[in-house]
C-alpha positions as CSV (number, residue, x, y, z in Angstrom):
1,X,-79.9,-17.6,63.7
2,X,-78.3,-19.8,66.3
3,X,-74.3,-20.7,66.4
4,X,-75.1,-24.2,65.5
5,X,-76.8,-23.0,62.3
6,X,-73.8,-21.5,61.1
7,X,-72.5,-22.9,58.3
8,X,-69.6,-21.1,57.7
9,X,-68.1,-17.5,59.5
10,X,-67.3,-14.2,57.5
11,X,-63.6,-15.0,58.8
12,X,-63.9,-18.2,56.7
13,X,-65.7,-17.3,53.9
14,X,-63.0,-14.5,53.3
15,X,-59.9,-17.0,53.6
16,X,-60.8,-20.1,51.8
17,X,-63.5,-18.1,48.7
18,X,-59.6,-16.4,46.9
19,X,-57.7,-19.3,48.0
20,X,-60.0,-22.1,46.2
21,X,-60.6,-18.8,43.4
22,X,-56.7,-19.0,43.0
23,X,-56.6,-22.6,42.9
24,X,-58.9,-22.2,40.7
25,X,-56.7,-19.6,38.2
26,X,-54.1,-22.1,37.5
27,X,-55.9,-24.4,35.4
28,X,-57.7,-21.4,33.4
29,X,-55.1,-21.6,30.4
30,X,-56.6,-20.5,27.6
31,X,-57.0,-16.9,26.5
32,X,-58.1,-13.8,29.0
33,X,-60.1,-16.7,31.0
34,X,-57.8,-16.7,34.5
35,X,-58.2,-12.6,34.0
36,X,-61.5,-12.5,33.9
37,X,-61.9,-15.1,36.3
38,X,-60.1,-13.2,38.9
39,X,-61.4,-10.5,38.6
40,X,-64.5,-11.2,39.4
41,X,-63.8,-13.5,42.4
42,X,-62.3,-10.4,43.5
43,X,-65.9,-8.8,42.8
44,X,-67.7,-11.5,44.5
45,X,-64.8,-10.7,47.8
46,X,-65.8,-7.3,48.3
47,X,-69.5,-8.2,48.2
48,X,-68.3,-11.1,51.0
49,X,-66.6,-7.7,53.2
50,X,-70.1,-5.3,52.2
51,X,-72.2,-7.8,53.7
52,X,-70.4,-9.0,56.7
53,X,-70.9,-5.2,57.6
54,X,-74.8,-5.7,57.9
55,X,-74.0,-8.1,61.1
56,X,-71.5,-6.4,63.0
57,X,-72.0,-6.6,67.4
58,X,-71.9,-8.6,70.0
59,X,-75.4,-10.5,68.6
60,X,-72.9,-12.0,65.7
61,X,-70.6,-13.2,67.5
62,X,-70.6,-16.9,66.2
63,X,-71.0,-15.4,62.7
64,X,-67.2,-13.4,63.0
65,X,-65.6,-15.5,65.7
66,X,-64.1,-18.8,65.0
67,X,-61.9,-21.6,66.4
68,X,-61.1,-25.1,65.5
69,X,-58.8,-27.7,67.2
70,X,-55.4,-27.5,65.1
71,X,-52.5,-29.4,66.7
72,X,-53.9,-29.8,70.3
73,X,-50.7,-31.6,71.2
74,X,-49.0,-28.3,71.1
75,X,-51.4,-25.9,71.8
76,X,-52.7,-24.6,68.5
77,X,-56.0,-23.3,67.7
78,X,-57.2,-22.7,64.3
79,X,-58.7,-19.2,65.6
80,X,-59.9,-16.3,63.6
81,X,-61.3,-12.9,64.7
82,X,-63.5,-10.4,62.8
83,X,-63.1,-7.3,65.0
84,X,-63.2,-3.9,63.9
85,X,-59.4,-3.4,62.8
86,X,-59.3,-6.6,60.8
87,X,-62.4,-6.5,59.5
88,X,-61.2,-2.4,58.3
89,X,-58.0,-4.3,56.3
90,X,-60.0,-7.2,54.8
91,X,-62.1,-4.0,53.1
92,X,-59.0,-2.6,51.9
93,X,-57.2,-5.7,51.1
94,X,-60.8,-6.9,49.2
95,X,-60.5,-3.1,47.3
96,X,-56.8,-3.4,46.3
97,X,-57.3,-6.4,44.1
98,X,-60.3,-5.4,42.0
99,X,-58.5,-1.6,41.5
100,X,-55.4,-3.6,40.5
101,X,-56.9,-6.1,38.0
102,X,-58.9,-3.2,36.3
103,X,-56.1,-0.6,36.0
104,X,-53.8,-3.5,34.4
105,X,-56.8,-5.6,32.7
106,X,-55.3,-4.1,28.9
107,X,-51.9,-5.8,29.9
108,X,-51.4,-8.8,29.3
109,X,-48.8,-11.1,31.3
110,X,-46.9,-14.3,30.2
111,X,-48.8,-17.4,31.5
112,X,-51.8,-15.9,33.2
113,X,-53.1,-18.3,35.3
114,X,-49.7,-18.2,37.2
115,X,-50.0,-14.7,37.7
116,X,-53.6,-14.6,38.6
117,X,-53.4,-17.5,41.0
118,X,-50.3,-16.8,42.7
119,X,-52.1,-12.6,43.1
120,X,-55.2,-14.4,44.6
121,X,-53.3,-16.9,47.1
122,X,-51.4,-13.4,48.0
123,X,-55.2,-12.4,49.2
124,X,-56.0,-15.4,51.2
125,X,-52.7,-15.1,53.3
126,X,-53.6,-11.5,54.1
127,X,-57.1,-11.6,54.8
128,X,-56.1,-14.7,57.0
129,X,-52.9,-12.8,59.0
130,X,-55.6,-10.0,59.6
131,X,-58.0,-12.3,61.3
132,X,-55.3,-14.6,63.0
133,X,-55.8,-14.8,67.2
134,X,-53.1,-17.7,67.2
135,X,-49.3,-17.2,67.1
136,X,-48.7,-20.1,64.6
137,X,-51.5,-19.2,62.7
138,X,-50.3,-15.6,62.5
139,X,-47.0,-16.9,61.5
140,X,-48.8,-19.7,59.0
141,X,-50.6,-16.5,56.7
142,X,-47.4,-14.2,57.4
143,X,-46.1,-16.8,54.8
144,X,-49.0,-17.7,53.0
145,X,-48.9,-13.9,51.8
146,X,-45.3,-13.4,51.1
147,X,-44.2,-17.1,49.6
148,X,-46.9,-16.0,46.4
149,X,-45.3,-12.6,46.6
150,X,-42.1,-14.0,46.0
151,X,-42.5,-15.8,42.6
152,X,-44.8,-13.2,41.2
153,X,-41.7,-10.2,41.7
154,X,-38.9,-12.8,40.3
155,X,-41.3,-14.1,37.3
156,X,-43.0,-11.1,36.1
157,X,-41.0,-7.3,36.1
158,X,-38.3,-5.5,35.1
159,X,-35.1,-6.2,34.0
160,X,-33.7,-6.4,37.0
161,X,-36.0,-8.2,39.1
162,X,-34.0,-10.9,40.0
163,X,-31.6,-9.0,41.8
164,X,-34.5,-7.1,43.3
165,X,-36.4,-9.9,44.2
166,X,-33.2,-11.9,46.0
167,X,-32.6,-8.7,48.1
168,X,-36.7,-9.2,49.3
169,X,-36.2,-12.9,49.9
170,X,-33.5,-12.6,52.1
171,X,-34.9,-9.6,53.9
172,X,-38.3,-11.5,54.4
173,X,-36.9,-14.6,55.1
174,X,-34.6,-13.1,57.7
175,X,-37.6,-11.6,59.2
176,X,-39.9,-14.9,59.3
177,X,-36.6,-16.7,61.2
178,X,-36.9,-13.9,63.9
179,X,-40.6,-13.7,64.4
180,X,-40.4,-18.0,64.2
181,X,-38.0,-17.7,67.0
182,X,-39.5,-15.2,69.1
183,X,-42.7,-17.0,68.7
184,X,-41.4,-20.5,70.0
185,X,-39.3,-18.4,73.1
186,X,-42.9,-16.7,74.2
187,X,-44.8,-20.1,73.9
188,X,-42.3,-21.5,76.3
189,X,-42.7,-19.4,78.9
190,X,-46.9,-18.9,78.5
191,X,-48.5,-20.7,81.4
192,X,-51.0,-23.2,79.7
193,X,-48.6,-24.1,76.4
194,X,-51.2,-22.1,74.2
195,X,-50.1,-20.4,71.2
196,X,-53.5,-18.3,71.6
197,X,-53.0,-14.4,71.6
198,X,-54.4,-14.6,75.0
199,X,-51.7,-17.1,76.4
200,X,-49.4,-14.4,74.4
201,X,-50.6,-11.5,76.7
202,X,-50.1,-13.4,79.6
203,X,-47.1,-14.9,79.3
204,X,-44.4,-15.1,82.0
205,X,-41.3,-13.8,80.6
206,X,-38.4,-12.4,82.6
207,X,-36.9,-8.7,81.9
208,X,-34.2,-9.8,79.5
209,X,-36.1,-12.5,77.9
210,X,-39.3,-10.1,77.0
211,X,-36.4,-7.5,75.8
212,X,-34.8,-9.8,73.5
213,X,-37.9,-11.6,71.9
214,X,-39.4,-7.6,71.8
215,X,-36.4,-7.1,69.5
216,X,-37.0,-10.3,67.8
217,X,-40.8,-9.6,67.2
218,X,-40.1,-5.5,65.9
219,X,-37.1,-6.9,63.6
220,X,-39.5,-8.8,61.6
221,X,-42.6,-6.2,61.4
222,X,-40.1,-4.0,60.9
223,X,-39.2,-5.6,57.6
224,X,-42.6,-5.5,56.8
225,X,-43.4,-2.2,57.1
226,X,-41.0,-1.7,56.7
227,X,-39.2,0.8,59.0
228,X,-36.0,2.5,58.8
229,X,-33.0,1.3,58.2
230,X,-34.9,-2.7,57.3
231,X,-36.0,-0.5,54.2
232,X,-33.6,-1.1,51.4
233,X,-35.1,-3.8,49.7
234,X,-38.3,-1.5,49.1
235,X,-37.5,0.4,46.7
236,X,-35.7,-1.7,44.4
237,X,-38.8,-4.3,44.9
238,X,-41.2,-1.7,44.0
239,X,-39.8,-0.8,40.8
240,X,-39.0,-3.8,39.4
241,X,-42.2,-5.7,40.1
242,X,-45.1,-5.9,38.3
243,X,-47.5,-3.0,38.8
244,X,-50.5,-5.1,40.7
245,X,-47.8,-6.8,42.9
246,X,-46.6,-3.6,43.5
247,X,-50.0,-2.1,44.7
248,X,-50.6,-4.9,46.5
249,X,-47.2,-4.8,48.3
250,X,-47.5,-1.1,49.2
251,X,-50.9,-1.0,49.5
252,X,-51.7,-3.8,51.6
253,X,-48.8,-6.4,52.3
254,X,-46.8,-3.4,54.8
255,X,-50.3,-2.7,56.7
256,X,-49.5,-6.0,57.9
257,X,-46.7,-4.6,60.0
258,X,-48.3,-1.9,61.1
259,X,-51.1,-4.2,62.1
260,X,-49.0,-6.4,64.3
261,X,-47.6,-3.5,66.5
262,X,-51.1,-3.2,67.7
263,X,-52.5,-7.0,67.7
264,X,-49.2,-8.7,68.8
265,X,-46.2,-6.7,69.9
266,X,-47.1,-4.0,71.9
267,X,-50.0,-6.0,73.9
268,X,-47.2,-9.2,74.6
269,X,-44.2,-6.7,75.1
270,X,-45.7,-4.0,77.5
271,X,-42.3,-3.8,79.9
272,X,-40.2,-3.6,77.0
273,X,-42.6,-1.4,75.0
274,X,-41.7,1.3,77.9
275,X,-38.1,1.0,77.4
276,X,-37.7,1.1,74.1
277,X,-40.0,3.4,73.1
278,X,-38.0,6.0,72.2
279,X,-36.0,4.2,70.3
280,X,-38.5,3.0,67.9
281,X,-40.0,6.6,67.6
282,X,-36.0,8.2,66.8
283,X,-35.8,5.2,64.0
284,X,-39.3,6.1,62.7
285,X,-38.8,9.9,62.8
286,X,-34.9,9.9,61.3
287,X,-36.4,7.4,58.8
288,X,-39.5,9.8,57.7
289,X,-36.3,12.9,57.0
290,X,-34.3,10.2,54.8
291,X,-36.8,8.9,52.8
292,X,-38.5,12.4,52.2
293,X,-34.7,14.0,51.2
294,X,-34.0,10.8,48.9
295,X,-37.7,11.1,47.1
296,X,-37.2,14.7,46.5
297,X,-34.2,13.8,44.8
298,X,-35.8,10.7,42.0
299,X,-36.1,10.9,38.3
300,X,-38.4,7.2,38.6
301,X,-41.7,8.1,39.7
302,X,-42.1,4.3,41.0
303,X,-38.9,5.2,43.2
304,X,-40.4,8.0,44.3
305,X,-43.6,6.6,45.4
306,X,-41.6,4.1,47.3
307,X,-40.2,6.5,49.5
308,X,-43.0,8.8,50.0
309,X,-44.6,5.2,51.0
310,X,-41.7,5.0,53.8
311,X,-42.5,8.2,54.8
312,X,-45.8,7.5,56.1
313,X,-45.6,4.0,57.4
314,X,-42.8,5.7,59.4
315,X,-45.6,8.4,61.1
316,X,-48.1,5.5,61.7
317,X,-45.6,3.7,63.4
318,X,-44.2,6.8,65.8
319,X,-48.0,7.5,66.4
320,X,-48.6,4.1,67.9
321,X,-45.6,3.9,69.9
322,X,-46.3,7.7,71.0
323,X,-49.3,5.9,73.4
324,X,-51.7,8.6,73.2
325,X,-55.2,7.8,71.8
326,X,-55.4,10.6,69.3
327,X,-52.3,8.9,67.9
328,X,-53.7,5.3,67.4
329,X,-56.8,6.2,66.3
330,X,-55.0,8.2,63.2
331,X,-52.7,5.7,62.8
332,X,-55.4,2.7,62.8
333,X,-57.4,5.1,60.0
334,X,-54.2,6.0,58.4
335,X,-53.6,2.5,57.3
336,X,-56.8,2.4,55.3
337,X,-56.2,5.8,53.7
338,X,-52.8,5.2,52.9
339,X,-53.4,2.0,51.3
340,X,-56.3,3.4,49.0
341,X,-54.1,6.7,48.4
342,X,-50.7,4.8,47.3
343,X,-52.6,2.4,44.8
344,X,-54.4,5.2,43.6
345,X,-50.9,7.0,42.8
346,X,-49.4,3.4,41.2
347,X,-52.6,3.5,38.8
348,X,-51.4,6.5,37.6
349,X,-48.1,5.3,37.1
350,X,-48.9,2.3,35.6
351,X,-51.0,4.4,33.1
352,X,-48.3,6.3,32.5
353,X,-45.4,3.8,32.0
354,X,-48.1,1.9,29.6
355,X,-48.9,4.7,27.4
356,X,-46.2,6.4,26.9
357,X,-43.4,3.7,28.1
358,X,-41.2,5.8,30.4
359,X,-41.6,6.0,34.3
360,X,-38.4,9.2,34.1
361,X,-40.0,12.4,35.0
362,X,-37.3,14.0,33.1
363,X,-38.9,12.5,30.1
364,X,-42.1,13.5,30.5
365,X,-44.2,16.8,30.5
366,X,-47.4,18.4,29.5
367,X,-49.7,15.2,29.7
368,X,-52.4,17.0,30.9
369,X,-52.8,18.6,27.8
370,X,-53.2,15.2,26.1
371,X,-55.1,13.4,28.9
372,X,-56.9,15.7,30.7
373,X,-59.1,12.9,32.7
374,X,-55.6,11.4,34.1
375,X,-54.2,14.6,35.2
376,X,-57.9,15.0,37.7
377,X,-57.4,11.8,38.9
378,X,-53.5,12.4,39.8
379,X,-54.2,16.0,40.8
380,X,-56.4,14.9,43.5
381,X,-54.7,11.3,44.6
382,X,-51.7,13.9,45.3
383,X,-53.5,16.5,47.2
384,X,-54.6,13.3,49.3
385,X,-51.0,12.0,49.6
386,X,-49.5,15.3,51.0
387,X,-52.5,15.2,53.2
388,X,-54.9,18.4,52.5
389,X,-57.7,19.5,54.0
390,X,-61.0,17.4,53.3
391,X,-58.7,14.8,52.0
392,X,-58.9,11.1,53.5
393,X,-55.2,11.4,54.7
394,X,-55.7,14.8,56.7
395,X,-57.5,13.8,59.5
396,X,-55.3,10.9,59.7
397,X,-52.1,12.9,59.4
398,X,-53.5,15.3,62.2
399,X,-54.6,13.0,64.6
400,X,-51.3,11.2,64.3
401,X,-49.0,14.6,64.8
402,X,-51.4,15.5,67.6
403,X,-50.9,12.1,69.3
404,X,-46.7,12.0,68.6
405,X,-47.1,16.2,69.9
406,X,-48.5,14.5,73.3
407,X,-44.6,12.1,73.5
408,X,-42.2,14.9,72.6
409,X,-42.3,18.4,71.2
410,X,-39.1,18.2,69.6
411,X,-39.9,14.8,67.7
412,X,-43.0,16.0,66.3
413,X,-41.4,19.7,65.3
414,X,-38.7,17.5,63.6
415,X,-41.3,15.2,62.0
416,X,-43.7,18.0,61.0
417,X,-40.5,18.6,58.6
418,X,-41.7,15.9,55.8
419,X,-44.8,17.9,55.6
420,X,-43.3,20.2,53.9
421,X,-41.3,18.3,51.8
422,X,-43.9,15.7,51.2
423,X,-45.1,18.9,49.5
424,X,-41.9,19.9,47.4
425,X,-41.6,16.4,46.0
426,X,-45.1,15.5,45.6
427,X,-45.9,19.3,43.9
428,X,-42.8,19.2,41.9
429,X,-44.0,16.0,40.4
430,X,-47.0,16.8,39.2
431,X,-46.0,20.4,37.6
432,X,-42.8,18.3,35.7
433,X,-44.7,15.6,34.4
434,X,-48.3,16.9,33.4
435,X,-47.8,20.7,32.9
436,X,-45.6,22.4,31.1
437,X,-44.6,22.2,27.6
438,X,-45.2,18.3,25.7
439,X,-42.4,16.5,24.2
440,X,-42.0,14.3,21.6
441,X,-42.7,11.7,23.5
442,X,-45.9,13.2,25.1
443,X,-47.4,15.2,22.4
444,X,-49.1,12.0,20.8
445,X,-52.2,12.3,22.5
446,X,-51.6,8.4,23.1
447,X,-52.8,9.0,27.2
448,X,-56.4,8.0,26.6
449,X,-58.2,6.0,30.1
450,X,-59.9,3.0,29.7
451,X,-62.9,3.1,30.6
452,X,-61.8,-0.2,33.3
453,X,-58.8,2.1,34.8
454,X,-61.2,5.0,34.8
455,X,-63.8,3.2,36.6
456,X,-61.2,2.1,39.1
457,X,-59.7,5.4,39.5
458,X,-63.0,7.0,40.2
459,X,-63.6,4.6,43.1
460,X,-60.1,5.9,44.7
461,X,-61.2,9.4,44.3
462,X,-64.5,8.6,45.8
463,X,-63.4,7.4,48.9
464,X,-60.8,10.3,49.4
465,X,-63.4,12.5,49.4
466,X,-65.7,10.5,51.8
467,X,-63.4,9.9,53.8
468,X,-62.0,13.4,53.8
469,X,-65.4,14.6,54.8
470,X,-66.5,11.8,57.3
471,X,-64.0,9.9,58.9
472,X,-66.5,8.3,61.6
473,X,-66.7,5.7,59.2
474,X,-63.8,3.8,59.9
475,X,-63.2,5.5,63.4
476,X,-66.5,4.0,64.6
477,X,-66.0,0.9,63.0
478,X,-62.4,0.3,64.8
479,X,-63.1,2.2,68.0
480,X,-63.6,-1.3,70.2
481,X,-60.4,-2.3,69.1
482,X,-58.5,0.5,69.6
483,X,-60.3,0.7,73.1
484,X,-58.8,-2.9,74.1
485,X,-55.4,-1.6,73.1
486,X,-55.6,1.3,75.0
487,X,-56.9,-0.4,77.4
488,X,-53.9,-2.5,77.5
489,X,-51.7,0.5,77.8
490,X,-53.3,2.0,80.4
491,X,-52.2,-1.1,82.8
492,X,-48.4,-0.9,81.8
């Protein structure tokens, strides 16, 4: 197939098929029909990911590559990339919405083609900002994926979601005002007016400027992630949402973070990169301590999860900054694993909350003995989530300490901590609330799986054992990409 011939790219195709799906939702009014409607548009988006891996290389260029004129008068290219790191996060953001639409598909939600279309307009800003090889068009999916966010945690939740969702608004709108303003200060100073990553990297920017827009640029990836102390509106946000926004949040929404320390702010900020990097790596590590001392401390299993969720976002983040290659490479696979590993462990708790109607693990106990098939699918997201042997997340977790071992022998001894309380909370968990004598409460027998959460679970369990045994999958697929960014380092 020649370029010419190309209709459409894979980078395309994955952007506008859930935005025009979501589109789509909102005039589906009547009955399950915006459900069932999105769920399999989010089918038909992870056949779109399965089959752009059959044309992968430099042969396919034209098929994974794109660029349109935007706003030439300024510099702005409608460009899109489908290398091995984004294409990595358009698989797990395509596998997040299916697993969340099954696991919640007996629930039903007040106006549903809101919710659905909102939840698949989420998708098409995040497959977008994981493609994005322009600044503005970075910046343009950063809010295409949070704006949708935004009225699904304020519309659909708890009780308390207003509050909840006010606290995330200002905290993410803070955060888009930075990264705006750090954006326009680099385009200034790159030396054709381009807005194109490329410009980005070679931008002229003088010792206290690249310092300050450094700042500017980790503030609002920060947020994201987010990483200590920009955390406090996670928690509350995580609770109070509804359980799909929630996995897609956690799951996918803070890889976005993660994902521009590697594509955008190391690569643009190299001098200030070196003189700031132990700074970043102290608020990562002190952050990893605090959120693993307040988790161990939760009666809400959602709160919990939220700050075991800090936990690791804070290791990936100390890995990269730690420079070493051993360190990238598990946090690039890391991001995968933890994605599938933390929406594995909100099924569960969505299950929960909607059988027997209580998220306090002081109220529960003994499930297992009433829902058996549950308490194998926790048992082994867990294992994963404290990162055991032929898990997903143990290869991940030890390239990572290996790499941050490389920076400092202290930082990782005092990181290596939340290992063993990652253990204490996660353990404690599962012994309070599925063994042990039932209550009341618990003693129904009520915990029966659907078969569409079951089938969803059984894909989360599937690949953390895959991935626990064979890795290489997703380290080939996003070794050229980690070898440009090491590359990059290299020359600082």
């Amino acid at each position: 197939m020649k370029p010419n011939d190309v209709l459409i790219t894979f980078p395309e195709l994955l952007l506008w098929f859930p935005l025009l799906s979501g589109l789509v939702a909102f005039f589906l009014t009547k009955g399950n029909a915006a459900k069932r409607w999105s769920l399999w548009a989010s089918f038909i988006t992870v056949i779109i990911v399965a089959v752009s891996f059959l044309f992968t290389g430099k042969d396919y260029f034209h098929l994974n590559n794109v660029s349109y004129v935007w706003m030439p008068s300024i510099g702005s290219s409608f460009a899109l990339m489908y290398d091995g790191m984004g294409r990595m996060l358009c698989l797990l953001t395509a596998l997040a919405f299916p697993l969340a639409f099954l696991t919640t598909y007996k629930t039903t939600y007040s106006r549903p083609n809101n919710f659905y279309g909102l939840m698949l307009l989420s998708q098409a800003g995040l497959m977008g900002g994981f493609c994005a090889m322009d600044a503005l068009v970075f910046y343009f999916f950063w809010e295409l994926a949070i704006i949708p966010i935004y009225f699904l945690a304020s519309q659909w939740g708890g009780e308390k979601r207003i509050q909840a969702t006010f606290k995330f608004f200002v905290y993410t709108f803070a955060a888009s005002l930075l990264l705006m303003i750090g954006i326009i200060y680099v385009y200034l100073h790159t030396p054709d007016s381009s807005f194109s990553i490329h410009s980005f990297i070679k931008a002229e920017l003088p010792a206290g400027g690249e310092k300050m827009a450094f700042w500017l640029f980790l503030a609002a990836f920060a947020v994201k992630m987010p990483l200590f102390p920009f955390h406090t509106w996670q928690p509350d946000t995580y609770e109070q949402s509804a359980a799909p926004v929630t996995m897609i949040l956690s799951g996918v929404m803070v890889k976005m973070g993660v994902f521009a320390l590697i594509r955008w702010l190391i690569p643009v900020f190299p001098y200030a990169t070196t003189q700031f990097t132990g700074i970043v790596i102290g608020l990562a590590v002190a952050g990893m301590v605090y959120a693993s001392c307040i988790a161990w401390v939760q009666d809400d299993l959602k709160r919990l999860i939220a700050y075991s969720s800090i936990v690791h976002v804070g290791l990936m983040c100390a890995a990269i900054f730690g420079g070493s290659r051993s360190g990238v490479d598990g946090a690039v696979l890391q991001m995968f694993n933890h994605g599938i590993n933390i929406i594995g462990l909100w099924m569960v708790v969505e299950l929960i909350e909607h059988y027997y109607g209580t998220r306090k693990i002081s109220q529960l106990g003994g499930i297992a003995s009433s829902s058996p098939l549950l308490t194998v699918f926790l048992v082994v997201i867990a294992l994963a989530n404290i990162a055991l042997p032929l898990t997903n997340a143990f290869v991940g977790e030890f390239l990572m300490f290996n790499g941050l071992f490389h920076y400092g022998k202290w930082t990782t001894a005092i990181a290596l901590t939340t290992i063993i309380l990652s253990a204490i909370y996660t353990l404690n968990m599962v012994q309070k609330v599925f063994y042990g004598s039932t209550n009341q409460l618990t003693a129904s027998g009520a915990g029966m799986v659907s078969k569409q959460a079951a089938a969803a679970l059984t894909v989360v369990v599937i690949i953390i054992l895959l991935l626990g045994v064979y890795p290489r999958l997703i380290l080939d697929l996003t070794k050229d990409t980690v070898d440009v960014f090491m590359n990059r380092l290299a020359g600082l």
